[in-house]
C-alpha positions in Angstrom: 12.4 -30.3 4.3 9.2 -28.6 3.6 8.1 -25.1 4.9 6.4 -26.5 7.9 9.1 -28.3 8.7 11.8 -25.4 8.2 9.4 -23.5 10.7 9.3 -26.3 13.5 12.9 -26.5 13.1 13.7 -22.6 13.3 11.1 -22.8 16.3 13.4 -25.3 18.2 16.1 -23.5 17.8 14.6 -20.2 19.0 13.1 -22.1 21.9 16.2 -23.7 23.0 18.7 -20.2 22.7 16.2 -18.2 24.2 17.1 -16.5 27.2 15.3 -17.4 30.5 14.7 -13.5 31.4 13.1 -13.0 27.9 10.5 -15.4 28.7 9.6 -14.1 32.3 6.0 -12.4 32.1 7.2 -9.4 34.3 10.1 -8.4 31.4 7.3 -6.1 30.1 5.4 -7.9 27.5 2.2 -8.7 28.5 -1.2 -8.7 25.9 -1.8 -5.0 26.7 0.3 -2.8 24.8 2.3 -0.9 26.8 2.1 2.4 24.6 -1.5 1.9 23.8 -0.9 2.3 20.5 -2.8 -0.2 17.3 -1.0 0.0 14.1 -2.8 -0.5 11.4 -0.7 -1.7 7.9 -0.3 -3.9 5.3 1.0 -7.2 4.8 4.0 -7.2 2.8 6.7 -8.9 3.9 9.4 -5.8 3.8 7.7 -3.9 6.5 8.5 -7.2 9.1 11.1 -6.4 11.5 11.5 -3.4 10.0 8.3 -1.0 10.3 8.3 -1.2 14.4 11.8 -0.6 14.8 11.9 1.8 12.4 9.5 4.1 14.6 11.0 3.1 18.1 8.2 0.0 19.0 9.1 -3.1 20.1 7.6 -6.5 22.0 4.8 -5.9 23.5 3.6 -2.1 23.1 1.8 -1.9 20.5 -1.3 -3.6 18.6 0.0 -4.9 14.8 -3.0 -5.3 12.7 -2.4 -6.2 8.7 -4.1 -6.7 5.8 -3.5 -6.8 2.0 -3.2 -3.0 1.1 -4.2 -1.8 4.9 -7.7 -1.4 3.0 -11.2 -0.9 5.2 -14.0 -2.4 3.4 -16.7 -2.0 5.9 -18.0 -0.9 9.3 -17.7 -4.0 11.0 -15.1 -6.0 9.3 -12.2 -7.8 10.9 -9.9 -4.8 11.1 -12.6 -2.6 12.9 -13.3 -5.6 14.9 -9.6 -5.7 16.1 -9.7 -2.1 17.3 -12.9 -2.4 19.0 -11.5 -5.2 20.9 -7.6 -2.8 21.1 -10.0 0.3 22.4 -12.4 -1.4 24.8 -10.8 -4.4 26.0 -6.8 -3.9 25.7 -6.2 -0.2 26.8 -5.5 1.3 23.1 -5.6 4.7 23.4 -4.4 5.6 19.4 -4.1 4.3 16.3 -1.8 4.9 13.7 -3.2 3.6 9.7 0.4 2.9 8.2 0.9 2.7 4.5 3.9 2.5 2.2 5.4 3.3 -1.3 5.4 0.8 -3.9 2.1 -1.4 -2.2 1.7 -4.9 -4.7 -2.3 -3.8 -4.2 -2.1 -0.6 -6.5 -0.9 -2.4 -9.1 -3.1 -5.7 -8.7 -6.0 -5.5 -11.5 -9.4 -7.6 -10.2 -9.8 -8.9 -14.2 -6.1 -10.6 -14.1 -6.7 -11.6 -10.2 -10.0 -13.5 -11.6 -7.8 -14.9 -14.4 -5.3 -16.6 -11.5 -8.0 -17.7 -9.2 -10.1 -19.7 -12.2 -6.0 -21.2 -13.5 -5.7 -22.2 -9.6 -9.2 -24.0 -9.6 -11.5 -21.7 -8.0 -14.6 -22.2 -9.4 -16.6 -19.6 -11.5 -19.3 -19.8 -9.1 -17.3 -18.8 -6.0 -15.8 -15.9 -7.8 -19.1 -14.5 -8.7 -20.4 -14.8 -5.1 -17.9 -12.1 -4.3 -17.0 -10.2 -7.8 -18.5 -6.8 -7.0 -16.5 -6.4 -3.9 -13.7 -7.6 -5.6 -13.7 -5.1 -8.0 -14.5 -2.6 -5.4 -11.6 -3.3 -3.4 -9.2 -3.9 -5.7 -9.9 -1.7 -9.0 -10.8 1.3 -6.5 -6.9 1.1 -4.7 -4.1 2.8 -7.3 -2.8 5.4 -4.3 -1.3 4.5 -0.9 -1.5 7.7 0.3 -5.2 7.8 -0.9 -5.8 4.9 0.6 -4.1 5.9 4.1 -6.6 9.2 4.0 -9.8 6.8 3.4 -8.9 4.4 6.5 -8.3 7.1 8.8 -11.6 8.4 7.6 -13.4 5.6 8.0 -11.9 4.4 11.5 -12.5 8.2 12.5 -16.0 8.3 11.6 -16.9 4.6 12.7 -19.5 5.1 15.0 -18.1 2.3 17.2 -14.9 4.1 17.6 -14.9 6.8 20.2 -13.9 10.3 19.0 -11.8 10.6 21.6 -8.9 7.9 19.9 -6.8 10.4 17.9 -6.4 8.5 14.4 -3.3 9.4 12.5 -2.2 8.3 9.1 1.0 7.9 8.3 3.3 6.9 4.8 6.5 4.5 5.3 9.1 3.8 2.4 10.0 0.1 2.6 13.5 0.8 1.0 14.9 3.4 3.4 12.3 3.4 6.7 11.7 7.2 6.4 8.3 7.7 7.9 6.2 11.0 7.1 2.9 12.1 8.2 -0.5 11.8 5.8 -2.9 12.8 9.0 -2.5 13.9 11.6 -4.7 12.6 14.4 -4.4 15.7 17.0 -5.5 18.3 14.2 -7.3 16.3 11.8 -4.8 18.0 9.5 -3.2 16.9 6.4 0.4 18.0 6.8 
């Protein structure tokens, strides 16, 4: 069976033990989050089922956004995007930028990513339409905490982002789910 297969099958199976009341609207989990909260983290694959429990969120309060490193690389990319649409459109009312100890991206090199991307077939021609920011956004992250203090700062001082939102940054360890604060959004405060 291949992965899109396992996946159907898994789905079936969900679908079919799934508990009436779970899948009644009024339960609670609607598209607004009900502690108008966005979390903004990464993508690696410890943090599922494991980041949002680990600080007391479950289905349906709170906007998940991820990305490779939880890395800004613009005023109006997709991650902005997503809390313009969580601010203005979906009640978010704060935001928490989430990173964690021992992130693949601090360790991931642009020169050897290059290397993989040219052995998998990408052509030469498509790496060089996007080397520089390549290299910008790779060779520039080696510190999660680092990189936790420039997204705050850059969701904080995106003009699109009202000053009112309270933007915290926040550390988690994927090995034991301690969480401790980088920013903190009330004071603006490193503590």
């Amino acid at each position: 069976m291949n992965m899109l297969e396992q996946i159907l099958a898994a789905n079936k199976q969900f679908v079919a033990n799934l508990m009436i009341k779970s899948m009644d609207v009024s339960s609670g989990s609607g598209k607004l989050p009900s502690r108008e909260l966005a979390i903004f983290t990464c993508m690696d694959t410890r943090l599922v089922e494991f980041l949002e429990p680990a600080m007391g969120i479950s289905r349906g309060q709170a906007k998940v956004i991820k990305n490779a490193g939880n890395t800004i690389t613009g005023p109006f990319e997709a991650t902005i995007r997503s809390l313009v649409i969580g601010i203005f459109e979906l009640g978010v009312k704060e935001i928490m930028v989430i990173g964690h100890l021992d992130c693949g991206v601090a360790t991931t090199d642009s020169k050897k990513l290059i290397q993989k991307m040219l052995a998998r077939g990408i052509s030469a021609d498509a790496i060089k339409m996007i080397e520089k920011e390549l290299e910008q956004w790779i060779d520039h992250f080696h510190h999660p905490l680092e990189n936790v203090e420039e997204a705050v700062l850059k969701i904080r001082s995106n003009p699109l982002i009202p000053k009112d939102v309270p933007v915290h940054g926040l550390m988690f360890n994927p090995h034991t789910g301690d969480l401790s604060i980088v920013v903190n959004g009330y004071g603006h405060t490193r503590d």
